[in-house]
N, C-alpha and C positions, 0 to 999 in steps of 0.2 A: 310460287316462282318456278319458272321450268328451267331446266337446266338440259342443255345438248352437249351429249361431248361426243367427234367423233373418231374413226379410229378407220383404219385399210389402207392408207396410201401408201406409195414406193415408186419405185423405179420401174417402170415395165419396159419391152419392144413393142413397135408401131408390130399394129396386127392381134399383139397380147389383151387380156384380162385382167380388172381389177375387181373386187366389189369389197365398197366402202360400206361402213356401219356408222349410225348414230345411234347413240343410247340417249334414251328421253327422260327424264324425273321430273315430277310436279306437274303432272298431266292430271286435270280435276275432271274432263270427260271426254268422250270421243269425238267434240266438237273442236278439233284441231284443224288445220291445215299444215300439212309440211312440207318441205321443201328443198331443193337442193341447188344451190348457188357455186360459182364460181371467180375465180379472179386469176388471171393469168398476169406476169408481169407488165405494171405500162399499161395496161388496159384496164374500164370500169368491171366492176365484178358484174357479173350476169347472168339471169335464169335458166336450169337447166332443166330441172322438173321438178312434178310435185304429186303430191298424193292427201287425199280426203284421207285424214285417219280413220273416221266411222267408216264410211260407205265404198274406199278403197279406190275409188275415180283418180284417175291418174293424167298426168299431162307432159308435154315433152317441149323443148325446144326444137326447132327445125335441125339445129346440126346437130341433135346427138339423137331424133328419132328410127328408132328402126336396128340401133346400136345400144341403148343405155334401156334398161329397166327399173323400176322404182317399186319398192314392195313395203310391206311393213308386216309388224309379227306383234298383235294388240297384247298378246299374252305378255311378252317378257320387255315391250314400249322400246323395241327397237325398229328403225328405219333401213335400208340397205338401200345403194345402186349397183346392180349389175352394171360394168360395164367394159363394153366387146368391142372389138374390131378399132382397140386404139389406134389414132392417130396422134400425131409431135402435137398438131394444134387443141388437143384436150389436156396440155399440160398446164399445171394450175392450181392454187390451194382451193379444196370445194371447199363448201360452208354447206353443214345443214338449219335450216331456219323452221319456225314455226310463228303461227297466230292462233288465235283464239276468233278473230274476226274474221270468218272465212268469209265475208260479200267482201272484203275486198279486192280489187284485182291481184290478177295472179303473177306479175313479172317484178311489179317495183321489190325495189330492197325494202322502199320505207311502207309496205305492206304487212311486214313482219318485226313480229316484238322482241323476237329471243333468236340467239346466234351461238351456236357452237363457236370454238376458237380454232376449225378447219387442219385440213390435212393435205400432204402435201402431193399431191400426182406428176409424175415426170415420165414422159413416152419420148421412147430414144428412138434414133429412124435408125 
């Protein structure tokens, strides 16, 4: 059973930095997918990016590419988002996600098995 828990949010100013962490457990091989979801109030939660755990191939949504980075650190089964250049409209509890079936597509929620219980981001203007 994989268990995500994650940890970094707060408060920041539009302009500021956050970088969020997921801690991963019960990872049986590098054949993960992870991933990093959102939910802003009133609105469906939504893909923000993701990373091949083995092979470290990484992917972005339109609004947060060129701003948000996605790393992982296989040694210690932690995930991170950098992310720069906030904006009010990146406020929102992220979610980190994982599968173990990586051919599936890459955006659905119902793509993935396991769900951290998220953290909270709020960018003040």
């Amino acid at each position: 059973q994989v268990q995500l828990v994650e940890s970094g949010g707060g408060l920041v100013q539009a302009g500021g930095s956050l970088r969020l962490s997921c801690a991963a457990s019960g990872l049986t091989s590098s054949n993960y997918r992870m991933a990093w979801f959102r939910q802003a109030p009133g609105k469906e939660r939504e893909f923000v990016s993701a990373i091949n755990w083995g092979a470290g191939s990484t992917w972005y949504a339109d609004s947060v590419k060129g701003r948000f980075t996605v790393s992982r650190d296989m040694t210690k089964n932690m995930m991170y988002l950098q992310m720069n250049s906030l904006i009010p409209e990146d406020t929102a509890v992220y979610y980190c996600a994982s599968t173990s079936r990586t051919w599936r597509s890459m955006q659905p929620q119902d793509s993935y098995d396991y769900w951290g219980q998220g953290t909270q981001v709020t960018v003040s203007t």
